[in-house]
C-alpha positions as CSV (number, residue, x, y, z in Angstrom):
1,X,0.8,-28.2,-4.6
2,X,1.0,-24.6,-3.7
3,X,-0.4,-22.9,-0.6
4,X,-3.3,-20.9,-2.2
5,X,-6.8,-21.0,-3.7
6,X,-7.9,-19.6,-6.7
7,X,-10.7,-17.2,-7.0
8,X,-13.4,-17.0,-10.3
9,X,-16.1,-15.2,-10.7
10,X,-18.3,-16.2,-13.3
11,X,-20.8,-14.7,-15.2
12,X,-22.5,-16.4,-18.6
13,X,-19.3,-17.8,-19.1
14,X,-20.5,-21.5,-20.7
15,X,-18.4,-21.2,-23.3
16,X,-14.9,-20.1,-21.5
17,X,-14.9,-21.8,-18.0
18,X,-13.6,-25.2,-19.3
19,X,-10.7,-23.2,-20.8
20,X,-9.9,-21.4,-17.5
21,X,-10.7,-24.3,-14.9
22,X,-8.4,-26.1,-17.5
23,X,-5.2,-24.0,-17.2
24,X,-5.6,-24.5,-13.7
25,X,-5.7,-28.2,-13.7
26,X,-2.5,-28.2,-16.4
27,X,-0.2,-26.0,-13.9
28,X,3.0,-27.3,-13.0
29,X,2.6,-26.4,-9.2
30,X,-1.2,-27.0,-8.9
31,X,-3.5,-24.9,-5.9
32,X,-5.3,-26.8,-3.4
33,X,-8.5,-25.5,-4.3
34,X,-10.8,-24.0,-7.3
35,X,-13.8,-21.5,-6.1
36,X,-15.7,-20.9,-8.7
37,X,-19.0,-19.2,-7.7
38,X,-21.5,-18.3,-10.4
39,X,-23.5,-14.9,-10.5
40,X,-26.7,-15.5,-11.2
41,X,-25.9,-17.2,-14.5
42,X,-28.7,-19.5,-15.8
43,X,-27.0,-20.0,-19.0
44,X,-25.4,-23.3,-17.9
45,X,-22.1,-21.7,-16.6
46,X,-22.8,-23.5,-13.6
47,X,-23.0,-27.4,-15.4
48,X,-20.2,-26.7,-17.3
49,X,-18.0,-25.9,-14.4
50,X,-19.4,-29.2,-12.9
51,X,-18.4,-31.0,-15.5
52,X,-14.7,-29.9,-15.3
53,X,-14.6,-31.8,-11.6
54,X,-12.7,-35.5,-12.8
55,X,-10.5,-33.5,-15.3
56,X,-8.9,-31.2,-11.9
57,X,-5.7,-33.0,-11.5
58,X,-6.0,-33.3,-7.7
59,X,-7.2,-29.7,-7.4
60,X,-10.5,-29.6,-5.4
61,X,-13.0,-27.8,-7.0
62,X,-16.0,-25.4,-4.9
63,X,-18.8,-24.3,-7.4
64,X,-21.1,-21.8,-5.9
65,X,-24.1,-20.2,-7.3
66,X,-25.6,-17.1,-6.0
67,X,-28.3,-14.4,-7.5
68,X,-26.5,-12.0,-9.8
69,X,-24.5,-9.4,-7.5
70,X,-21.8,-8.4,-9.9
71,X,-18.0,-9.8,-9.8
72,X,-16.9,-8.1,-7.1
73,X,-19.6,-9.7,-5.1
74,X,-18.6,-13.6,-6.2
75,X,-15.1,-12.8,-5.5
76,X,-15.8,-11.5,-1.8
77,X,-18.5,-14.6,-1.8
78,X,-15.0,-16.8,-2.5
79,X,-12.6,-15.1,-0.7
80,X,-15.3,-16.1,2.5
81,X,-14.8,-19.9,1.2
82,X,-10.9,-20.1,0.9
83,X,-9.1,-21.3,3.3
84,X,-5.4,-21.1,1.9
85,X,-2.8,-18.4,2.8
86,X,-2.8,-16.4,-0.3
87,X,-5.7,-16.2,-3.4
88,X,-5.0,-16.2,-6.5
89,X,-7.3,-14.4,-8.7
90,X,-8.7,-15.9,-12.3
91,X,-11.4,-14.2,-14.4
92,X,-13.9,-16.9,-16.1
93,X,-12.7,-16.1,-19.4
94,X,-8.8,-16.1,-18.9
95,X,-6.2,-18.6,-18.6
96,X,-2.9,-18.9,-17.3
97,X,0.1,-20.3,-18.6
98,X,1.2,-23.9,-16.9
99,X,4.0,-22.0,-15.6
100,X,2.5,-19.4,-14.0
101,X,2.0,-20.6,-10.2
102,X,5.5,-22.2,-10.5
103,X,7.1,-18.3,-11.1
104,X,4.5,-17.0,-9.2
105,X,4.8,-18.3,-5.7
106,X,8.4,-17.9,-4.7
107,X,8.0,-14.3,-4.7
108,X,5.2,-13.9,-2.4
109,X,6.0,-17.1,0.1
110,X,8.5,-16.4,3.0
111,X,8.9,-12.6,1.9
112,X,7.0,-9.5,3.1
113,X,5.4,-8.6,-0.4
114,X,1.7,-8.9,0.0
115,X,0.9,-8.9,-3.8
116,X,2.3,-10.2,-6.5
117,X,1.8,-10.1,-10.4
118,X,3.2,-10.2,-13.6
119,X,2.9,-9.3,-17.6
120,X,-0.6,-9.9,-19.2
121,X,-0.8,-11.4,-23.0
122,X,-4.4,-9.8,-24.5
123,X,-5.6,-12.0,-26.7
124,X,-8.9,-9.5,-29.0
125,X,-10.1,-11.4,-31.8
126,X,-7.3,-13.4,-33.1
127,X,-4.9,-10.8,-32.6
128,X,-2.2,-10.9,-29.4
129,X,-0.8,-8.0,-28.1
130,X,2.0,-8.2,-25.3
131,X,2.0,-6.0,-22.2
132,X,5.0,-5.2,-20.4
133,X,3.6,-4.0,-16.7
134,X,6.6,-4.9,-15.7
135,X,8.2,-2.2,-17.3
136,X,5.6,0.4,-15.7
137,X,6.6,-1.2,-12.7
138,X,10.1,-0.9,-12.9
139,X,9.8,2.8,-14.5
140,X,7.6,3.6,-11.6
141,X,9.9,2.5,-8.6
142,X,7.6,-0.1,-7.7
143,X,5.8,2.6,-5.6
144,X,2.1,2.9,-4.2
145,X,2.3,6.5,-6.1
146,X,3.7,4.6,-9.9
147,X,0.4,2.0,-9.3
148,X,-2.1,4.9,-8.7
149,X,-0.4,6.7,-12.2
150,X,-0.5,3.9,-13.6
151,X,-3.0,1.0,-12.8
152,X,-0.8,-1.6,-14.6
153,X,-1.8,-4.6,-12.7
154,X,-4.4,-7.1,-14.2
155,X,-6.4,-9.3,-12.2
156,X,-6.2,-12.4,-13.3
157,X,-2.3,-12.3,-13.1
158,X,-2.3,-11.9,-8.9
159,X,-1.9,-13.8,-6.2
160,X,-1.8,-12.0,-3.2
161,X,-2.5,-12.5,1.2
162,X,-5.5,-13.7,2.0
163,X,-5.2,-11.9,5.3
164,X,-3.9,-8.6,3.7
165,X,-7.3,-9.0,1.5
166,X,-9.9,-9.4,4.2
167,X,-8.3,-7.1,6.2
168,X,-9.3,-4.1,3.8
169,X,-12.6,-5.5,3.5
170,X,-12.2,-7.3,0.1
171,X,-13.4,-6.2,-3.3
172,X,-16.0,-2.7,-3.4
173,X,-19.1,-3.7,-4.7
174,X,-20.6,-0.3,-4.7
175,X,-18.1,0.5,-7.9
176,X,-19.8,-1.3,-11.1
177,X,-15.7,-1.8,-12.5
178,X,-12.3,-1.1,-11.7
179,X,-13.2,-3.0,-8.1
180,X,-10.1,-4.7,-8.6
181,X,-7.5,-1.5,-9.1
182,X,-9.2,-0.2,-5.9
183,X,-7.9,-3.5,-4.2
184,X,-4.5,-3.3,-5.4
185,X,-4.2,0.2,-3.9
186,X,-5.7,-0.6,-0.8
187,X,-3.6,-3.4,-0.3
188,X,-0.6,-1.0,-1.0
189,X,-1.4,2.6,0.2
190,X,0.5,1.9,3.6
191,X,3.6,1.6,2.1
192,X,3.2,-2.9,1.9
193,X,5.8,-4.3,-0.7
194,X,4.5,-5.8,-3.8
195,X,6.1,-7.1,-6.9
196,X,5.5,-7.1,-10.6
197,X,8.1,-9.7,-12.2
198,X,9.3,-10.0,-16.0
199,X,7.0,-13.4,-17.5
200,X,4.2,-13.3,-19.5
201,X,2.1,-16.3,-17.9
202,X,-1.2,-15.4,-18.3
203,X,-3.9,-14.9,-21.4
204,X,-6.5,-11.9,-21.0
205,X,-9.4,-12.9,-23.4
206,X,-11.3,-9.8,-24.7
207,X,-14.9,-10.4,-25.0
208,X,-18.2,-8.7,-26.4
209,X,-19.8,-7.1,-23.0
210,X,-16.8,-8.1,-21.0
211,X,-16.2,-5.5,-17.8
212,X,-12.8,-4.3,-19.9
213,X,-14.8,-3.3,-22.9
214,X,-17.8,-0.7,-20.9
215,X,-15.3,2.4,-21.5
216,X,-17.6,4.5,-20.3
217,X,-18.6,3.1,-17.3
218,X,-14.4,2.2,-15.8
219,X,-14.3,5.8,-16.9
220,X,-16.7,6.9,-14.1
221,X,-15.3,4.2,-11.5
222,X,-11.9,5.2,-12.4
223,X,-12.5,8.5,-11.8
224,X,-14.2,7.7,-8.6
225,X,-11.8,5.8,-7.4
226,X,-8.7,8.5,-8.6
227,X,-10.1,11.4,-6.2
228,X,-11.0,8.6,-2.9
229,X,-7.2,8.0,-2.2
230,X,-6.4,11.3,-0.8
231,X,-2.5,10.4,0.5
232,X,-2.2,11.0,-4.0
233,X,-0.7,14.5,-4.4
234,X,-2.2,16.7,-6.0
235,X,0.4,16.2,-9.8
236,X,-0.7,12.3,-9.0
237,X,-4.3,13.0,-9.2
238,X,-4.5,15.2,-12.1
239,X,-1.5,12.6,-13.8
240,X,-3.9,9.7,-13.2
241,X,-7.6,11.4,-14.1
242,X,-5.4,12.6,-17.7
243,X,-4.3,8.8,-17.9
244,X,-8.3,7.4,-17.4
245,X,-9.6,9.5,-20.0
């Protein structure tokens, strides 16, 4: 077992929890612990992630419920549970690839990178598309300036300090999206290494009403977020609002 929990926020997510809780449980280097906390849903998220607890493999599973605050909320409600030295993050409606803490974990243990993440397979409908962050990485330098252009990590593929995260003050609930880009650029505007490695190890779900899908609400937070991280020059700023829109 690996030296990490994993975070989920979940949100009318009855149907899809089993399926994430269950990728967990099937990982080849399993996490100590399971937060799940629930956000207000009465739809019978909360029994269904019960229900998961015999079928855990030895992971020890947290279910929390709270009134509905929005995801950023549950994860910082999580992240105040977890004891482990690094979180790994898992959307309620994702999975992850049994591989994926096995790859995952050598790159952040016993080096000085203080996130770490990889390619994301999106999975809309039937239909899988493949996409190759690592690349943008690469192409980027691996720089604070390449993630602001870009914004090419996704959150259920990271695992990253647990001190490094509290230590910025966790996820910002006053943005309605994109809380999680503003992490990953918190956590790196000071110049802190990070890595984005070549495997595709974990499965994006796109749903009807999912935070991915309110264009033109990330729009706003993505904007927002593009003009509060003044170290950007001025080419980054006006690169990244022309990449939002």
């Amino acid at each position: 077992m690996a030296d990490v929990d994993v975070i989920i926020p979940a949100y009318k997510a009855c149907d899809t929890i089993a399926r994430a809780l269950a990728s967990i449980a099937a990982q080849t280097v399993r996490p100590e612990r399971v937060i799940v906390v629930v956000d207000g849903s009465n739809d019978g998220t909360r029994e269904a992630a019960e229900a998961c607890r015999s079928q855990m493999n030895g992971v020890d599973l947290t279910v929390i419920w709270q009134e509905n605050l929005g995801a950023g909320a549950a994860r910082n409600r999580a992240i105040e549970e977890a004891m482990a030295t690094y979180l790994a993050f898992l959307d309620a409606d994702d999975e992850w690839l049994p591989e994926k803490l096995a790859e995952t974990m050598p790159r952040i243990e016993g080096t000085d990178n203080v996130l770490i993440s990889h390619n994301v397979i999106v999975s809309d409908r039937g239909t899988e598309t493949r996409i190759d962050c690592h690349r943008r990485f690469t192409d980027s330098g691996g720089s604070f300036s390449g993630l602001y252009r870009r914004g090419y990590i996704s959150t259920s593929t990271v695992v990253a300090r647990r001190t490094a995260v509290i230590a910025v003050g966790g996820f910002d609930t006053s943005l309605p999206n994109a809380q999680d880009f503003d992490l990953w650029l918190a956590l790196t505007r000071k110049g802190a290494p990070f890595e984005v490695f070549d495997e595709w190890l974990t499965r994006y779900h796109v749903t009807q009403g999912s935070i991915m899908s309110n264009t033109a609400r990330r729009l706003n937070c993505c904007s927002t977020i593009a003009l509060r991280y003044d170290e950007a020059s001025l080419p980054d700023l006006w690169f990244r609002l022309l990449a939002i829109h």
